[in-house]
N, C-alpha and C positions, 0 to 999 in steps of 0.2 A: 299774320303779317307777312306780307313778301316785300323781300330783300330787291335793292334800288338794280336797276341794270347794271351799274357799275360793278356792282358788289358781287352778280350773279357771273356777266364776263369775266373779271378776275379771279375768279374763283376756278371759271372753267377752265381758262390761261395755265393757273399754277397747278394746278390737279393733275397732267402727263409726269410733272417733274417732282411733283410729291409720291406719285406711285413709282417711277422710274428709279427716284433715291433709296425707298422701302424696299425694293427688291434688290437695290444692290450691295444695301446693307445687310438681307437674307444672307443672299450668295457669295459676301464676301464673310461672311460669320465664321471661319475658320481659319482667316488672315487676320484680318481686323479685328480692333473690337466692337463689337456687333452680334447679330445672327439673327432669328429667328423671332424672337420675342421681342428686339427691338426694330427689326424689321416691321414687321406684321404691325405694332404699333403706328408705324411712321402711316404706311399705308393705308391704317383705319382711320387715321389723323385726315386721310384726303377725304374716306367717307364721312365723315363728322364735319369737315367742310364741306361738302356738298350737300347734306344736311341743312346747313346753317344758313347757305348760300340761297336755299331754294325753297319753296314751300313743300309742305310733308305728304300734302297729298301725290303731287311731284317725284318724291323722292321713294314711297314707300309702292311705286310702280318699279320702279329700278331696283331698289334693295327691300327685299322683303324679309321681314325677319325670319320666317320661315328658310329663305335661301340661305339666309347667313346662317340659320343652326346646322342645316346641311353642309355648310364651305366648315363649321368647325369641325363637324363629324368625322368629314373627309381628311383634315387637318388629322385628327387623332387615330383615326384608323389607320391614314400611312405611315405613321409613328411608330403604334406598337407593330403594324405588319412587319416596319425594316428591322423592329425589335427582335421578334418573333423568327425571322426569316434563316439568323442563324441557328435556331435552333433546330430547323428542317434540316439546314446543310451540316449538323453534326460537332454546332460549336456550344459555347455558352450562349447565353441568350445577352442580348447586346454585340456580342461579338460583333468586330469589325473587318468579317468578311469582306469587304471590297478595297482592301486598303494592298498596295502593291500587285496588284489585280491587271492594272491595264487596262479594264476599261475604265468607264465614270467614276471619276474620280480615285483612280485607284493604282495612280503614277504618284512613285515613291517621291519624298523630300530631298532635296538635295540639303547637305550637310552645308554649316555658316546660314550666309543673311540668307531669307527667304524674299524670293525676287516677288512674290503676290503670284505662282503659280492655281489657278483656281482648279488641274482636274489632280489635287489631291487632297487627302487627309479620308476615305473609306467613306465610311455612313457619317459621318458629322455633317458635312453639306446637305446629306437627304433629309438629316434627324433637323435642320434649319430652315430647309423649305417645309416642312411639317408641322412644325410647332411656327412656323409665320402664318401657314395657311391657316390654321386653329385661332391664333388670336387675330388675327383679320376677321375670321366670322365669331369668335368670343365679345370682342370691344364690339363689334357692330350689331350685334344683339342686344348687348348692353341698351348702347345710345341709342336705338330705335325704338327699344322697350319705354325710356327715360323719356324720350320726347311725344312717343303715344300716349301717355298721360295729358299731356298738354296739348293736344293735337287740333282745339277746338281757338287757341292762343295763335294758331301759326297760320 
């Protein structure tokens, strides 16, 4: 079945600002509440619209599941790498080497209200862009698996 013009413009329309919000609910996941896993949700949210929006044969040129198992891998390998990374530099493993650092993210908290400063709080931000990449290609393997089943229906 494909979806009416209307149905398939809107969908395009809203799709910059459903990925635009996912990400900035990533990147703010150490301010807010938020991060990585509801990020990466909101985000998969756009591909599952576009999905819905468009026919499968359509859509499984753009998103292949094969890509998205690769977007999770990537997601989990820079997980445990930032995991792992202290343990090169001589800390615990987790360790939050980057924190009072100076660089990325690694400018200390000022003491009271927190103004939404983003280049602080060490590896929490990296550990949120990582686990958003993960379930961005986790949920989109899912739903692509889900609606290959029925692909004959679309």
């Amino acid at each position: 079945m494909n979806m009416s013009k209307i149905v398939r413009t809107s969908a395009d329309i809203i799709l910059p600002f459903i990925l635009v919000f996912g990400f900035y609910i990533i990147i703010h996941g150490h301010l807010t509440p938020g991060g990585g896993f509801q990020g990466g949700a909101v985000v998969a949210t756009g591909i599952v619209l576009m999905i819905a929006a468009n026919r499968y044969d359509g859509i499984k040129r753009v998103f292949k599941p094969e890509t998205m198992k690769d977007v999770e891998t990537l997601g989990l390998l820079f997980f445990i790498l930032t995991a792992f990374t202290a343990i090169l530099l001589g800390s615990a493993f987790f360790f939050n080497w980057l924190v009072n650092g100076g660089i990325i993210f690694g400018d200390s908290v000022s003491y009271g209200s927190n103004a939404g400063f983003l280049n602080t709080a060490g590896l929490i931000p990296l550990m949120n862009i990582a686990v958003g990449i993960e379930v961005v290609g986790a949920m989109s393997v899912i739903v692509l698996y889900m609606i290959s089943g029925i692909k004959e229906d679309l």
